[in-house]
VOGU-3710 file (C-alpha; in Angstrom, 3 decimals, decimal comma):
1> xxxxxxxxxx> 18,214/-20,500/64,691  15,865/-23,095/65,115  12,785/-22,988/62,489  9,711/-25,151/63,181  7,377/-26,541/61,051  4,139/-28,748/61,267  3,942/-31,743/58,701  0,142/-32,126/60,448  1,467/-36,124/60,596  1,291/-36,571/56,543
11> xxxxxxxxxx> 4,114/-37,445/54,018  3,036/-34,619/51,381  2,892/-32,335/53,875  6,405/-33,569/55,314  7,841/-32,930/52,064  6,131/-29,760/51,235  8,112/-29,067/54,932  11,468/-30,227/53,819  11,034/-28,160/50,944  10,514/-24,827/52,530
21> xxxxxxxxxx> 12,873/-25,640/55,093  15,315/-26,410/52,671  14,659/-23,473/50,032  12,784/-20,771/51,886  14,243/-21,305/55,486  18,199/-22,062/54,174  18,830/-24,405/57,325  21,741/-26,529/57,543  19,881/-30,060/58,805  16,637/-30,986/59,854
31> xxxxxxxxxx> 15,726/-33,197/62,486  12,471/-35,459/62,318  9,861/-36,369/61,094  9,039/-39,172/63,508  7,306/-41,469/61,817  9,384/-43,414/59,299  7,199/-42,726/56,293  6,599/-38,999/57,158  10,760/-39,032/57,010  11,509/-41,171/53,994
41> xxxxxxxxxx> 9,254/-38,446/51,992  11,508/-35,875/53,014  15,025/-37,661/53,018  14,664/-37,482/48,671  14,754/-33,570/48,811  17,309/-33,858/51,341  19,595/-36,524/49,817  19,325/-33,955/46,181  19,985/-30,688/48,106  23,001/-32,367/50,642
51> xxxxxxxxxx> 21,304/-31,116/53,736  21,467/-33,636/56,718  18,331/-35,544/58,253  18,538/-36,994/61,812  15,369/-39,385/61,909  14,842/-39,456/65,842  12,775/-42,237/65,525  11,922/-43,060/62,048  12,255/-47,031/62,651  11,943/-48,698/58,945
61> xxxxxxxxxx> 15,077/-49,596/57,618  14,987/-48,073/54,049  15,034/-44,723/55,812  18,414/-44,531/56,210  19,099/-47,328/53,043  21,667/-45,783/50,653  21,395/-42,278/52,435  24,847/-40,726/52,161  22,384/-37,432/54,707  20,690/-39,143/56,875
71> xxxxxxxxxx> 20,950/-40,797/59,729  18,977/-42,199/62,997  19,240/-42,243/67,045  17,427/-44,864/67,340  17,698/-49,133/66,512  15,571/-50,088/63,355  12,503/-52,572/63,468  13,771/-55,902/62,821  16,786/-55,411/65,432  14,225/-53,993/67,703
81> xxxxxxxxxx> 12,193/-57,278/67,062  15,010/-59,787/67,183  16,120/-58,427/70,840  12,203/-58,402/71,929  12,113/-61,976/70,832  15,388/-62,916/72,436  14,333/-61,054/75,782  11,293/-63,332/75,721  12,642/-66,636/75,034  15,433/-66,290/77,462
91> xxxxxxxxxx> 13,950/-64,042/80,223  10,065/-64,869/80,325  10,196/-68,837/81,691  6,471/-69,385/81,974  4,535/-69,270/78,264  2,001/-67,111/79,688  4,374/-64,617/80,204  5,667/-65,128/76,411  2,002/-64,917/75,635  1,328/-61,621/76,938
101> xxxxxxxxxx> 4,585/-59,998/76,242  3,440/-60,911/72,231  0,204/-59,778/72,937  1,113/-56,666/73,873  3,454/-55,946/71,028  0,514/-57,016/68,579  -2,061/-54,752/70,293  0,086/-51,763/69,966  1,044/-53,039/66,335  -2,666/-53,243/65,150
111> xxxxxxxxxx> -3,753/-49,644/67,023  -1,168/-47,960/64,543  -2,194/-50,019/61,652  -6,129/-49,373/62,102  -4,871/-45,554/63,000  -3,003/-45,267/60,008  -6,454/-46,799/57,472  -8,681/-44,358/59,572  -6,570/-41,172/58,692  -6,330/-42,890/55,132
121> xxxx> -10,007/-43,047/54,762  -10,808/-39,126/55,568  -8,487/-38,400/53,267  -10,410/-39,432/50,571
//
């Protein structure tokens, strides 16, 4: 049976998820959140109560850190960074193409970072 559940893209409410899930629903795993911190507040309820977490793609690196149930499909940040960097400095010959290939990386990094202080700030 597969039992769905809206963490409305918010660590308390991702653990108030894992919770139910856990106690209420009685599943056997859980797969998500996406984001890494949305997942690393449920993995603690997970890790206590022995039910397995597949982080699809929870990136961070202390998601899965000393986690004997839970795991991820996809590579973490700074392996993801080191082959980005590699791919540039061996595959983009001209530095405008090294230039824009950065760029792009930092544009997307900075819309998630001002994202994230926006949904901060109507929080409070």
């Amino acid at each position: 049976k597969l039992v769905l559940v809206d963490n409305k893209s918010d660590k308390i409410e991702s653990a108030n998820a894992a919770s139910k899930l856990i106690s209420d629903d009685k599943v056997t795993a859980i797969i998500g959140a996406l984001t890494s911190t949305n997942t690393m507040a449920m993995t603690k309820i997970a890790e206590e109560a022995k039910v397995p977490v597949v982080a699809p793609v929870a990136t961070n690196i202390l998601v899965t850190k000393r986690k004997d149930y839970v795991s991820r499909v996809c590579f973490y940040d700074d392996f993801q960074g080191t082959v980005e960097a590699n791919f540039a400095i061996k595959e983009l010959k001209e530095k405008e193409e090294i230039g824009d290939f950065i760029k792009e990386r930092l544009d997307r990094t900075i819309k998630v970072v001002n994202k994230k202080k926006k949904n901060k700030n109507k929080k409070k």
